[in-house]
N, C-alpha and C positions, 0 to 999 in steps of 0.2 A: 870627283866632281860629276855631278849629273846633267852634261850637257844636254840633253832631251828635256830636261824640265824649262830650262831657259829657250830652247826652241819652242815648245810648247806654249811657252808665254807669249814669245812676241809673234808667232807663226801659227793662228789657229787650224788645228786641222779642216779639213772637207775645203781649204782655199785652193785655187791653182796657186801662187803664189809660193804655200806651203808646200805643193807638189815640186816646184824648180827648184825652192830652194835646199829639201831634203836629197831630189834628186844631183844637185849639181856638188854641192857637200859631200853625200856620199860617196861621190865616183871617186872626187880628189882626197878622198881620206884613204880612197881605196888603194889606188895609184899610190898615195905616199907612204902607206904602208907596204904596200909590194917594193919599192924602190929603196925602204929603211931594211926589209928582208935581204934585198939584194945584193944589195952596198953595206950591209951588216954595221948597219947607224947605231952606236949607241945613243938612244933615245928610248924612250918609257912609250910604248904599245898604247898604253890608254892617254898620253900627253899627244901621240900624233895626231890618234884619232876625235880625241878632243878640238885639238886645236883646229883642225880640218872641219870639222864638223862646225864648229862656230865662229870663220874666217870672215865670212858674210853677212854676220849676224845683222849688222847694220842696212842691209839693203831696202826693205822696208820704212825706212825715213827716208827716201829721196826719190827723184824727180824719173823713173823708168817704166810710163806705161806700157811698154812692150813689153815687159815681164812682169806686169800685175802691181808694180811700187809706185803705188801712190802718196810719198812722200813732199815735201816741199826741199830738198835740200838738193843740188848736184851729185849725180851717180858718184862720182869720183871722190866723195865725201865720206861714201860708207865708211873706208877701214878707219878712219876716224870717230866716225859717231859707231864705228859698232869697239871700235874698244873703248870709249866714254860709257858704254852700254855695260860690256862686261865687268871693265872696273865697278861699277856701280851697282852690279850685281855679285861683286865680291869673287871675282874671278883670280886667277892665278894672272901675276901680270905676267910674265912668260905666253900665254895664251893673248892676251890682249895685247899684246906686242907684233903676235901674228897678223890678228885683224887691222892693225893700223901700219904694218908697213909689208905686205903683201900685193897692194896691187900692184900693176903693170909688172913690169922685172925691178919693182922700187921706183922712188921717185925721189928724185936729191932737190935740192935748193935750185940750180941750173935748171931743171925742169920748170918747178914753178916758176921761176920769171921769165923765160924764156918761150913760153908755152901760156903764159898770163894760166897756168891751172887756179881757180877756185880754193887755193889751200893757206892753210897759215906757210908762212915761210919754217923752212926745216927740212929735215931729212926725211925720209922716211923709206927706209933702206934695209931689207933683210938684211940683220946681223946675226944670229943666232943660228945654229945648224938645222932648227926646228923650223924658224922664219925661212931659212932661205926652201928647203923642203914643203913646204906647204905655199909657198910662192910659185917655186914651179911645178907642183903636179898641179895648181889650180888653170897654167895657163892651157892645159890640153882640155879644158872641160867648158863650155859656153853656157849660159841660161838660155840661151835664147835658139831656136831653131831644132834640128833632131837632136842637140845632146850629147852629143855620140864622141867620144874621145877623137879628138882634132889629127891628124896626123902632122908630125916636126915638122915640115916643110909652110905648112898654114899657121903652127906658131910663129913661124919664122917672119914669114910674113905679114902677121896682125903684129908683130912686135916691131919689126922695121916702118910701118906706117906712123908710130909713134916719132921714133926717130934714131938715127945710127947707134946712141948712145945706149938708146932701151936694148936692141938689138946684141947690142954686144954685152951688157947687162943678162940676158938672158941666154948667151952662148956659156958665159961662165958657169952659171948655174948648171944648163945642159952638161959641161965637161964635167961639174961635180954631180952628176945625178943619174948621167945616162948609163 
């Protein structure tokens, strides 16, 4: 699969927009690739870096002028409309799996009601050993501000502001990735 052609499409070059979101993809393909080395994942090299690479495809349809997304749909909507995106561009759904349940550390049904999020009711839960890897190298990586790989103690804490659940949601992941 030629993930660049599908960025390409929805992400014209010469935009900042395109710049965050090459740069923010890249880092966390990077990361998940260094951490599938490490931990000796079996996982396919060009499915991580796939997957990583088009986790956010969807950012650009929603509502985040801080990072140049001039969309109408709520931020929290991406991994959704970017995997309605990839399926539709004929994507492996393994990959579009990624993008629709990667944000935060997951997000279950208990979230959405209890948090009133903007989402259909559902899960939306890394299950996959790929999803839950490309879940968490995304959370050390920001769009917004220098960039710069987050140090664990500031995931910890942009994940605890969600809520205890998310928190402990993402110590799991930690225990499996660190």
């Amino acid at each position: 699969m030629d993930y660049q052609k599908i960025i390409d499409k929805y992400y014209p070059a010469g935009t900042p927009l395109r710049d965050i979101y090459i740069r923010h993809c890249r880092s966390v393909a990077d990361l998940a690739l260094e951490i599938a080395d490490r931990k000796s994942l079996l996982l396919d090299k060009a499915d991580i870096e796939a997957a990583a690479m088009l986790h956010d495809i969807g950012i650009f349809l929603t509502d985040a002028p801080g990072i140049h997304c001039h969309g109408t749909e709520p931020y929290i909507c991406h991994g959704l409309l970017g995997a309605a995106l990839l399926r539709a561009e004929g994507v492996d759904e393994a990959i579009a799996a990624v993008a629709r349940r990667h944000t935060g550390a997951g997000i279950n049904a208990e979230d959405i009601a209890e948090l009133s999020l903007p989402l259909p009711p559902g899960d939306y839960m890394p299950e996959t050993l790929l999803e839950r890897l490309v879940c968490y190298a995304d959370k050390f990586y920001s769009k917004s501000g220098d960039m710069q790989r987050k140090p664990l103690e500031k995931v910890r804490a942009s994940m605890a502001r969600h809520s205890s659940a998310t928190l402990e949601r993402f110590e799991n992941l930690h225990r499996e990735f660190s």
